[in-house]
N, C-alpha and C positions, 0 to 999 in steps of 0.2 A: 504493500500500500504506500511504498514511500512516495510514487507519483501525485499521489492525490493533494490538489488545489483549490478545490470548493468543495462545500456542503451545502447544501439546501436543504431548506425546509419548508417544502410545499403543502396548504392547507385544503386543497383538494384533491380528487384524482385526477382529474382533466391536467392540471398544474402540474401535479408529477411525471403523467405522460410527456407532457409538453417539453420537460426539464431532461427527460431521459432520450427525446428522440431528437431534439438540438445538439445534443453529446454522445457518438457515439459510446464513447469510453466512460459511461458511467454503470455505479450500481446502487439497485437499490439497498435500504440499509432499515432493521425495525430492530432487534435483537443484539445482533451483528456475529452470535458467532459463530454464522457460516464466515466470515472473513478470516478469521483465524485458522481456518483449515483447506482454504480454497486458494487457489492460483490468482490471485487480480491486484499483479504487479503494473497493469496495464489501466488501471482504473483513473479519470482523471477526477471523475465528480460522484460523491456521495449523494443520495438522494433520501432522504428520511421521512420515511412515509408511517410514524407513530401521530402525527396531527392530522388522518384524515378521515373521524373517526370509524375505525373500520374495527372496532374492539367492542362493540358491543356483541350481548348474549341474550339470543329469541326463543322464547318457548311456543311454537306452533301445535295447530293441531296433530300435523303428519311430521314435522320436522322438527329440529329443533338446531337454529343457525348459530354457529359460532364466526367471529369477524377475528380477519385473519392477522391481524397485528393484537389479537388478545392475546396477553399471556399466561404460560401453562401455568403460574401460581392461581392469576385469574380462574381460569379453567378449572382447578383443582377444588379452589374454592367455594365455585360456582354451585349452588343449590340444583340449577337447571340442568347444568353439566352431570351432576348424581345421575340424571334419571334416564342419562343415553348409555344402551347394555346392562340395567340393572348397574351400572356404578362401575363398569368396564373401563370405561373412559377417565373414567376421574383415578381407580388404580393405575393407569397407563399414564399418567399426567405425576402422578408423585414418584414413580418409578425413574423417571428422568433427571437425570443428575442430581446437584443438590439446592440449597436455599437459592442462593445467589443465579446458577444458572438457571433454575425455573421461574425469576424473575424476569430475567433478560428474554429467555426465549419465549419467542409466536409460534403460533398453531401455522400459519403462513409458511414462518422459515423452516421448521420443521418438516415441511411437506413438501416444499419449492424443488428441491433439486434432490431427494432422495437419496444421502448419505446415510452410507450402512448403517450408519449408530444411531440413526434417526429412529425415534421410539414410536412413531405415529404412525406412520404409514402403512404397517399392516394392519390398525384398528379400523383405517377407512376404508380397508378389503374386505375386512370382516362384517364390517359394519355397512356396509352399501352407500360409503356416505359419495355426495355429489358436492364439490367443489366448481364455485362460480367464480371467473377470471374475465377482466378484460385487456384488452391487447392496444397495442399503442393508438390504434384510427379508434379507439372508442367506443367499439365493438363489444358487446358482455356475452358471451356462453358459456355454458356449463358442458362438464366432462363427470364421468361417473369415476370414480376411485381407481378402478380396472385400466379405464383407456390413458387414465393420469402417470399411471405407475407402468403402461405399457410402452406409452411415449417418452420417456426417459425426464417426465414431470417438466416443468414448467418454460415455454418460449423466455428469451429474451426480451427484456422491455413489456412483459404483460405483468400484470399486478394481479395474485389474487385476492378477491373479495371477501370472500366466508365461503365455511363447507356447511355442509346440512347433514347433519344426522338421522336417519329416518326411525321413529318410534317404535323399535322392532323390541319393544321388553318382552314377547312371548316366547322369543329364543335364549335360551341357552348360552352365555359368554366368559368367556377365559382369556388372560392374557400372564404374559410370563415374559421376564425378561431374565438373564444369567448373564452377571458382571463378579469379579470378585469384590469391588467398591462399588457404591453411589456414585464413583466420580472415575470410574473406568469406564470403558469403553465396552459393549455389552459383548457376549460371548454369542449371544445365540437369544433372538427378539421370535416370540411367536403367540399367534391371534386367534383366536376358536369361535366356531358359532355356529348353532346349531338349531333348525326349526324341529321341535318331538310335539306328533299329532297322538295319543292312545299311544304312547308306548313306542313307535316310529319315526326313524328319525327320517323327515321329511326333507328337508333341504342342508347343508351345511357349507361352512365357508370354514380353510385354513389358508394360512397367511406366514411363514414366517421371511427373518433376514439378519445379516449382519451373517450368519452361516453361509449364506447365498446372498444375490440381489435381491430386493425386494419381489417377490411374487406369492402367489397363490399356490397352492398344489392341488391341481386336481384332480389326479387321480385318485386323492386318498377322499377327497369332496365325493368324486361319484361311485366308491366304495362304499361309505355313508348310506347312502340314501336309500333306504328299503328297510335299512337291516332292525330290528327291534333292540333297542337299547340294554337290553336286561340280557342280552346274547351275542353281545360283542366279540369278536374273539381278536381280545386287546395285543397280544404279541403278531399277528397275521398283518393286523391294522399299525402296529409298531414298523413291521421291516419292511411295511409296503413305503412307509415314507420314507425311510433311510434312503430307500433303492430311488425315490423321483426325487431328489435334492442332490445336487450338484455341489458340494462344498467343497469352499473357495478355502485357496492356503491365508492363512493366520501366522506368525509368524511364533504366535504365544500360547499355544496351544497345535497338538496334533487335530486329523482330519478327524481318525479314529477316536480320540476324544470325542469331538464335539457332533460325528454321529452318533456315538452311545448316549450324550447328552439332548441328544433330538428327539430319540425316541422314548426315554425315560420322561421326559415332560409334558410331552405327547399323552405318553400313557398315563401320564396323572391327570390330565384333563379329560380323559374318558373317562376313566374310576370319578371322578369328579361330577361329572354330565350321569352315571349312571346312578349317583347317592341319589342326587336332586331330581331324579326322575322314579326312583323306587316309589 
């Protein structure tokens, strides 16, 4: 960052659009510590988009919106924020580092560009959430969780706005992260969700990362879905995921570590999904 010459601080979005596409070589900035881990030696203008208010939290009838420069103490905080995944979301929000950096960090920057350690981004797999973004012409659309994390998350010069949560408390939800500190860097991030109609598990979502990229795994998803919960058969559904997860070298840990650690977590969220369903 030793380049950088201006900061601004723009009080709308139009404004900060404006500011980022007169420069090419700017970034935007709410958080900031994706800059400490990122390449933007080339940066010449900060753009500081915490004054636009984009931090509020909506409780809807079908959604429930969080604004994307809110931060995860916000979130954590949040009464409204409890009630997305039965309290999923708000355990996935204290999980993330410690005091200091769950003040700093956005729900935004956490999501924006999809760093392994990034604690959020399988919650919005798991959770079907839709992220609204607009782009430098001023343009607002929305992407669903899946195509966000498919396209390698967020354009250049697009801002997002808030994600939406959708009311899904009938399912089933787990989340788990493995760091040896609060303030390490996570071993292995993973997400769970599950629809049970009478005993069946009717739809589900997993999610993990930091072992791999961020993704989904589906074939342990379309594995799921038929089988009666009370008839698991938890080590089958264990090495089926080992075998669809591609893990990435670690430098701090073996591979073989952190599959045996996949699946042992795995299988505590089914024993988990099978108490609350007895």
């Amino acid at each position: 960052m030793k380049n950088v010459t201006e900061y601004k601080y723009p009080s709308n979005v139009s404004q900060a659009l404006s500011l980022f596409s007169e420069q090419k070589h700017s970034t935007y900035i709410a958080g900031g510590t994706h800059l400490a881990s990122g390449n933007r030696n080339n940066t010449i203008r900060l753009i500081d988009i915490t004054r636009l208010g984009l931090n509020e939290i909506k409780d809807g009838d079908e959604n429930i919106e969080v604004g994307a420069t809110t931060t995860i103490t916000d979130m954590y905080n949040s009464p409204i924020v409890k009630k997305v995944g039965k309290g999923v979301l708000k355990k996935a929000c204290r999980l993330i580092g410690d005091t200091p950096l769950r003040n700093a960090i956005t729900l935004g920057g956490n999501i924006a560009r999809l760093y392994t350690w990034a604690g959020l981004p399988v919650m919005l797999l798991t959770l079907d959430a839709e992220i609204e973004i607009i782009n430098p012409l001023e343009k607002t659309y929305s992407v669903e969780a899946v195509e966000h994390i498919t396209n390698g998350g967020i354009r250049d010069g697009d801002i997002i706005l808030n994600v939406k949560f959708p009311q899904k408390n009938s399912w089933f939800h787990a989340y788990e992260k493995f760091a040896l500190t609060t303030v390490d860097y996570t071993w292995l991030t993973m997400a769970f969700a599950a629809e049970v109609k009478e005993g069946q598990i009717t739809d589900a979502r997993l999610a993990v990362s930091r072992i791999t990229k961020v993704t989904r795994i589906t074939p342990v998803e379309k594995a799921l879905i038929g089988q009666l919960v009370s008839q698991l058969d938890l080590e089958k559904l264990k090495s089926l995921l080992k075998s669809s997860v591609d893990i990435v070298q670690d430098y701090r840990v073996s591979k073989e570590y952190r599959s045996q650690l996949l699946g042992v977590i795995f299988k505590r969220m089914l024993q988990k999904l099978q108490e609350e369903t007895q």
